[in-house]
C-alpha atoms as one frame of an Amber mdcrd trajectory, in Angstrom:
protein
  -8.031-113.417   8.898  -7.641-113.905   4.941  -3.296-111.931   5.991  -3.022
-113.835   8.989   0.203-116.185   9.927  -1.812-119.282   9.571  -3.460-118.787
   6.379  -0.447-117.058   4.729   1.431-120.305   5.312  -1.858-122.845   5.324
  -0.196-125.202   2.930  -3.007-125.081   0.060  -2.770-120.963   0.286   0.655
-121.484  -0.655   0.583-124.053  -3.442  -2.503-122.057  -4.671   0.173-118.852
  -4.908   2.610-120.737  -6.622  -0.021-120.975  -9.394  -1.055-117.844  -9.865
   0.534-115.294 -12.113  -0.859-111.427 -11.704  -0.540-109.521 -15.248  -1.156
-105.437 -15.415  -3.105-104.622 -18.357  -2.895-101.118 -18.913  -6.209-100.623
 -20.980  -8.237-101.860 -17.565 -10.061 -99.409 -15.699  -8.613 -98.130 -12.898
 -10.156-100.307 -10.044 -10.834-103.359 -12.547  -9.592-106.681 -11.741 -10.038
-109.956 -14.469 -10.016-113.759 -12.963  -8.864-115.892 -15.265  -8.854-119.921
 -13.965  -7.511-122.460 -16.145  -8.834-126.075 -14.764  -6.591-129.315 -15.116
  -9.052-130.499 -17.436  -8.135-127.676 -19.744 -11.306-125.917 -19.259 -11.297
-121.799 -18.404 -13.203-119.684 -16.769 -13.142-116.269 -16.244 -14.810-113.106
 -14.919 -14.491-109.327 -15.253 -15.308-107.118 -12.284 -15.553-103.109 -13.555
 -16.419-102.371 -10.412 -15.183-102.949  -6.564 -17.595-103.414  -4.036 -16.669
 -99.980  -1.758 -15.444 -98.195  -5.109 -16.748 -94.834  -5.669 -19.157 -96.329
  -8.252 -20.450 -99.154  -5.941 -20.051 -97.844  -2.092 -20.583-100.289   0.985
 -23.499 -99.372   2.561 -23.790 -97.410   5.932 -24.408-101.360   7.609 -21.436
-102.580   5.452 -19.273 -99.913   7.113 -20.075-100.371  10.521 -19.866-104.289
   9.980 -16.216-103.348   8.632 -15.453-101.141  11.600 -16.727-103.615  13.875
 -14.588-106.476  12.345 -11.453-104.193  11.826 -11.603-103.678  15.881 -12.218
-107.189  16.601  -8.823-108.180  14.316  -6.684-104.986  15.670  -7.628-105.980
  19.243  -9.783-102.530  19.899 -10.166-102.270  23.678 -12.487 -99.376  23.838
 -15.886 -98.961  22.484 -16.417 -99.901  18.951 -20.367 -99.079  19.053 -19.234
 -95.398  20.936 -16.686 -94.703  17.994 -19.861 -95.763  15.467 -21.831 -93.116
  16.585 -19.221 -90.465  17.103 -17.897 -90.861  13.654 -21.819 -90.136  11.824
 -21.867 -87.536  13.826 -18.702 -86.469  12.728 -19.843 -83.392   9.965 -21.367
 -81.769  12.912 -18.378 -81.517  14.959 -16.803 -78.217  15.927 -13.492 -80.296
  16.898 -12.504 -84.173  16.543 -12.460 -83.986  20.246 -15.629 -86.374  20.884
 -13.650 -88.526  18.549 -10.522 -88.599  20.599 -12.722 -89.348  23.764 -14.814
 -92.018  22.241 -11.559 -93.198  21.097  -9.575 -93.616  25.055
């Protein structure tokens, strides 16, 4: 929902873009991302993260995944089963073939 039509042109989204500015700063880990908020007042805040959540060094959890799965098909319009393609895919480093994948998948 956060890329959708409406909130891409919700106009607060859009004043809030026309205030931000996105720097590169090349001595940032690869991954890291810095917030810096400057308030009318004058006041700042701002916070480092080092590490994404579903970055190598701080994976989603096997519940996170399926929640993302589950709200990836909702968004894409999924028609078949999402709870069948769950259970095919952890099962997936026992697979001869990808074929129960393709048939969980029509």
């Amino acid at each position: 929902n956060e890329f959708s039509e409406a909130t891409i042109h919700n106009p607060a989204v859009v004043r809030l873009r026309a205030l931000t500015k996105a720097r590169l700063h090349a001595d940032s880990p690869r991954g890291a991302a810095t917030a810096t908020v400057r308030m009318t007042d004058g006041r700042m805040f701002e916070r480092t993260v080092e590490q994404p959540k579903g970055s190598v060094a701080l994976p989603l959890s096997n519940q996170e995944i399926e929640a993302k799965v589950r709200d990836l098909a909702r968004y894409g319009a999924f028609r078949g089963s999402v709870e069948d393609i769950i259970a095919t895919i952890w099962q997936i480093d026992e697979m001869a073939t990808i074929a129960p994948l393709i048939e969980a998948w029509n």
